[in-house]
C-alpha positions as CSV (number, residue, x, y, z in Angstrom):
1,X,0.0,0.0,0.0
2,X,1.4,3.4,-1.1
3,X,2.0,6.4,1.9
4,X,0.6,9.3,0.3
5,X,2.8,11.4,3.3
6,X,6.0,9.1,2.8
7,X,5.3,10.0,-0.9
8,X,5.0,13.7,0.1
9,X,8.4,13.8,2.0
10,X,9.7,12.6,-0.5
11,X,9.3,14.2,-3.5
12,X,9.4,17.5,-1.4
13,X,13.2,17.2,-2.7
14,X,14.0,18.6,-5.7
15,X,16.9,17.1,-6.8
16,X,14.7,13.7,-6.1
17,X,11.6,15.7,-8.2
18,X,14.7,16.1,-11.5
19,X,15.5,12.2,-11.4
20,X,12.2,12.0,-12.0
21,X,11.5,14.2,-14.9
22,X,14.3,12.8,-16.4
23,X,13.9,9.0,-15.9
24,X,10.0,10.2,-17.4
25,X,11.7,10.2,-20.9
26,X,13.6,7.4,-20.7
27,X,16.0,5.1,-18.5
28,X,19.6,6.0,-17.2
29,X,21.9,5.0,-15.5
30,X,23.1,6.4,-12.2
31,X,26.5,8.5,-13.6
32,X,24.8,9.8,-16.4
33,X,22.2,11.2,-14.4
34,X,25.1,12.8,-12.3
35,X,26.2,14.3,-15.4
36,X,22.9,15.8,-16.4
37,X,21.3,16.9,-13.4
38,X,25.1,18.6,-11.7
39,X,24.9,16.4,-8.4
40,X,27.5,14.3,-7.0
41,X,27.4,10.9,-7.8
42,X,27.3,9.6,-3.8
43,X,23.8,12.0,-3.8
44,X,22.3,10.4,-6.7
45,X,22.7,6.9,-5.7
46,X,21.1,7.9,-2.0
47,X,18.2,9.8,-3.9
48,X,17.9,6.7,-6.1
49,X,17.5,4.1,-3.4
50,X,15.0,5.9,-1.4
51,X,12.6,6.4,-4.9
52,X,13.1,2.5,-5.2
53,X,12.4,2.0,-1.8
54,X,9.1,3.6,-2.4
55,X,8.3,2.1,-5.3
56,X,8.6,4.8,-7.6
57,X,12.0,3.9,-10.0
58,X,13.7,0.0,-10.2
59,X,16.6,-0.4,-12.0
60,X,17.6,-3.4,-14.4
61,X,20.7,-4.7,-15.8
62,X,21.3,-5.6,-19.7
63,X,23.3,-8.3,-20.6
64,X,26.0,-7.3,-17.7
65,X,26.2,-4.1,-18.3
66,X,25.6,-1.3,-16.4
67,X,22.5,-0.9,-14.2
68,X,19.5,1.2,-15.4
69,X,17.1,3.1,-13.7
70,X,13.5,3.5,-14.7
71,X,9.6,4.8,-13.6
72,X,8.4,1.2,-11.9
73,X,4.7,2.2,-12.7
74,X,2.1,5.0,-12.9
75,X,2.1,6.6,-9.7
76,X,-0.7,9.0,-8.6
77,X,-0.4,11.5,-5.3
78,X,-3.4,13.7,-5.0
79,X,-3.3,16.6,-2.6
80,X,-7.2,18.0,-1.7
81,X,-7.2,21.8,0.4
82,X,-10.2,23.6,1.2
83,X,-11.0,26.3,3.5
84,X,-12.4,23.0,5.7
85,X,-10.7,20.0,4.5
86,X,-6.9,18.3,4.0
87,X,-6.7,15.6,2.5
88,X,-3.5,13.1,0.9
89,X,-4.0,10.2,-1.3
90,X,-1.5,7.7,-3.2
91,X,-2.7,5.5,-5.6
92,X,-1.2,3.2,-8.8
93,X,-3.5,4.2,-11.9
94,X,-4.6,0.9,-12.5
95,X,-6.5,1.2,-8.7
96,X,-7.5,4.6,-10.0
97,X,-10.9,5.9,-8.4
98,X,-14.2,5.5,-10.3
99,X,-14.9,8.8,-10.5
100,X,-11.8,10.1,-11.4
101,X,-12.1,9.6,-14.8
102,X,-11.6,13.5,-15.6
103,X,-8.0,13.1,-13.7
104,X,-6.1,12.1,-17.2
105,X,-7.4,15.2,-19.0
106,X,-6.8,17.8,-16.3
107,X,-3.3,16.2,-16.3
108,X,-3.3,16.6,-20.3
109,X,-4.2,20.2,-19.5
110,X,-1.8,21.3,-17.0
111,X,0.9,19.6,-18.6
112,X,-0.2,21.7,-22.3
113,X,0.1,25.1,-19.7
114,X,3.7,23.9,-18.6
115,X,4.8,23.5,-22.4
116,X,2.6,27.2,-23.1
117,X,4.7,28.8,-20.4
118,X,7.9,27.5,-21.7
119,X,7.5,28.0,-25.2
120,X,6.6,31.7,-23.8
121,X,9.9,31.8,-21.7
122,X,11.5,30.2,-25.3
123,X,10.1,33.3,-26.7
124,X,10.9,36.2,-24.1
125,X,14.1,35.2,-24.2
126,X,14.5,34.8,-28.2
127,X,13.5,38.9,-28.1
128,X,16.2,39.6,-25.5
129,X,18.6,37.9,-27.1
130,X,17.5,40.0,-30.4
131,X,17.9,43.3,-28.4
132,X,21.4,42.4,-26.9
133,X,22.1,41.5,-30.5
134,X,21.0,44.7,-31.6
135,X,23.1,46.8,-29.0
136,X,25.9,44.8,-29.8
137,X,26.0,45.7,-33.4
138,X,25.7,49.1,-32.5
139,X,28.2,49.4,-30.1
140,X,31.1,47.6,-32.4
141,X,29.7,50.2,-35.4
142,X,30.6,52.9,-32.9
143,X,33.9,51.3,-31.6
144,X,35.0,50.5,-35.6
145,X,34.4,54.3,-36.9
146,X,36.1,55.7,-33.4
147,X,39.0,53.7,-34.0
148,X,39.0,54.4,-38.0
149,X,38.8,58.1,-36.9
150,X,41.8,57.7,-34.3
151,X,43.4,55.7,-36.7
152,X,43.9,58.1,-39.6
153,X,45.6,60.8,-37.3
154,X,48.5,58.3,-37.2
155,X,48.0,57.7,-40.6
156,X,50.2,59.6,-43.2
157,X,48.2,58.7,-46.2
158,X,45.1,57.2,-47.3
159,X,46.4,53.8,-48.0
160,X,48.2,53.7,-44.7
161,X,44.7,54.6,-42.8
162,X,43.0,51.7,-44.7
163,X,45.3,49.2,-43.9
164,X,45.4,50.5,-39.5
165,X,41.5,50.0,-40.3
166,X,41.8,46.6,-41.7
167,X,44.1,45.7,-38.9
168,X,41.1,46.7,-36.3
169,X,39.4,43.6,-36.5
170,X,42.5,41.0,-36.4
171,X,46.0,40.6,-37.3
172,X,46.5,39.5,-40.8
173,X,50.0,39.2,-43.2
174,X,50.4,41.5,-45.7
175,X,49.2,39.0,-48.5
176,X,45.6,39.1,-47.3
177,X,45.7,42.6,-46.6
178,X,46.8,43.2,-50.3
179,X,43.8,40.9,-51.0
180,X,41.3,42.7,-49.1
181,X,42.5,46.2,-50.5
182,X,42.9,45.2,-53.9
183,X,46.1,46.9,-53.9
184,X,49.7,45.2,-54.9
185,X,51.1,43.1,-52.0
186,X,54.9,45.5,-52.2
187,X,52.9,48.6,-52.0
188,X,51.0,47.1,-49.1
189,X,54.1,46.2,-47.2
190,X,55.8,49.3,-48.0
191,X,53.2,50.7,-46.1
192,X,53.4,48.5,-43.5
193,X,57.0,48.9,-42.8
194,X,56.8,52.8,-42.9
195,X,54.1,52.2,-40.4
196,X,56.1,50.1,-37.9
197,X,59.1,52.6,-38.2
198,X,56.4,54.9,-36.1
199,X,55.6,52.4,-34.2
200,X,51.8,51.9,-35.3
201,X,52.2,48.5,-36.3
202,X,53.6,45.3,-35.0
203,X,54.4,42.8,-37.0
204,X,54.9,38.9,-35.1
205,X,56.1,36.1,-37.5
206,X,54.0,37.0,-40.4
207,X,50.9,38.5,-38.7
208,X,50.9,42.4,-39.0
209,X,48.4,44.0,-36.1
210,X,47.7,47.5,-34.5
C-alpha cells in the first residue's frame, strides 16, 4: 500500500523531483544522471534508493552491463485543500478511483500550460537575445568608426589609414591585406613597414596588427 505522506516527503526534494522528470523520458543510469542533473554521484545513488524503496524507480541490468534506472509504474499522489478539508492520497493508476475519470485530462491540460509557459519563456528570451544582439552591433559600429577616426591621425596617407582600419578587426599578413585592399602586395608592405618605423604596427612572425 502506497503512503501518500511518505510520498509527500519525499518528492518535497528537488533534486529527487529532476530524477524523475528525467527518468520520465527514458532510462539512465546512475552516472549519467550525475552528469545531467550537476549532483554528486554519492547524492544520486542515495536519492535513487530511497525512490526504489518507495516504489517509484527500479533499476535493471542488460546483458552485464551497467544498471539502469526507470519509472516502476504510474504513480498517482493527489493533494485536496479547502478552507475545511486536507486531504493526501497515493494510488497506482490501474486502482484509480471510479470517478476520477476526468483526472487524465486535467493532467493533459496542466501539462499543455507547462509547455505554453515555456514556449513563452523560449520566446521572451529569443526577443532579448535579439535586443542584446542589436546593441551589440551598435556598439562595435561605434567602436570600428572611433578607432578608423583615431586611426587616420596616425596615418600619413590614405592607403596607410586603410590598412590600421583593416588591422582593427585581427592581425593578418600582408598577402591578405593586399587581397582585401585590392592593392599590390609590395605597395602594401611598403606601407606596412613605414608604419612600424612609427611604431603603429607590430608585426609577429608573419601577422601584421595595430
Amino acid at each position: 500500500m502506497l503512503d501518500p505522506i511518505e510520498l509527500l516527503d519525499i518528492l518535497g526534494n528537488e533534486n529527487r523531483r529532476r530524477i524523475l522528470q528525467l527518468l520520465s523520458f527514458r532510462p539512465f543510469y546512475f552516472n549519467e544522471m550525475a552528469k545531467r542533473l550537476d549532483v554528486g554521484p554519492k547524492a544520486v545513488i542515495d536519492h535513487l534508493e530511497m525512490l526504489e524503496r518507495a516504489g517509484l524507480v527500479e533499476c535493471y541490468q542488460e546483458q552485464g552491463r551497467r544498471k539502469y534506472f526507470r519509472i516502476a509504474r504510474r504513480t498517482v499522489l493527489e493533494v485536496a485543500v479547502s478552507p475545511h478539508s486536507y486531504g493526501v492520497r497515493a494510488y497506482l493508476s490501474e486502482d484509480a478511483p471510479k470517478d476520477d475519470s476526468g483526472f487524465e485530462e486535467a493532467e493533459a491540460s496542466l501539462d499543455l500550460k507547462m509547455l505554453k509557459d515555456e514556449l513563452l519563456g523560449l520566446e521572451k528570451k529569443r526577443y532579448e537575445l535579439r535586443e542584446l544582439l542589436a546593441q551589440i552591433e551598435s556598439r562595435e559600429m561605434e567602436i570600428k568608426q572611433r578607432a578608423s577616426s583615431v586611426a587616420g591621425f596616425r596615418a600619413e596617407n590614405q592607403l596607410e589609414s586603410e590598412i590600421m582600419t583593416a588591422l582593427l578587426c585581427g592581425g593578418a599578413n600582408s598577402s591578405e591585406l593586399a587581397t582585401r585592399l585590392e592593392v599590390p602586395e609590395a605597395v602594401v608592405l611598403d606601407s606596412l613597414n613605414k608604419l612600424k618605423e612609427r611604431s603603429a604596427v607590430h608585426l609577429r612572425g608573419q601577422q601584421w596588427s595595430i
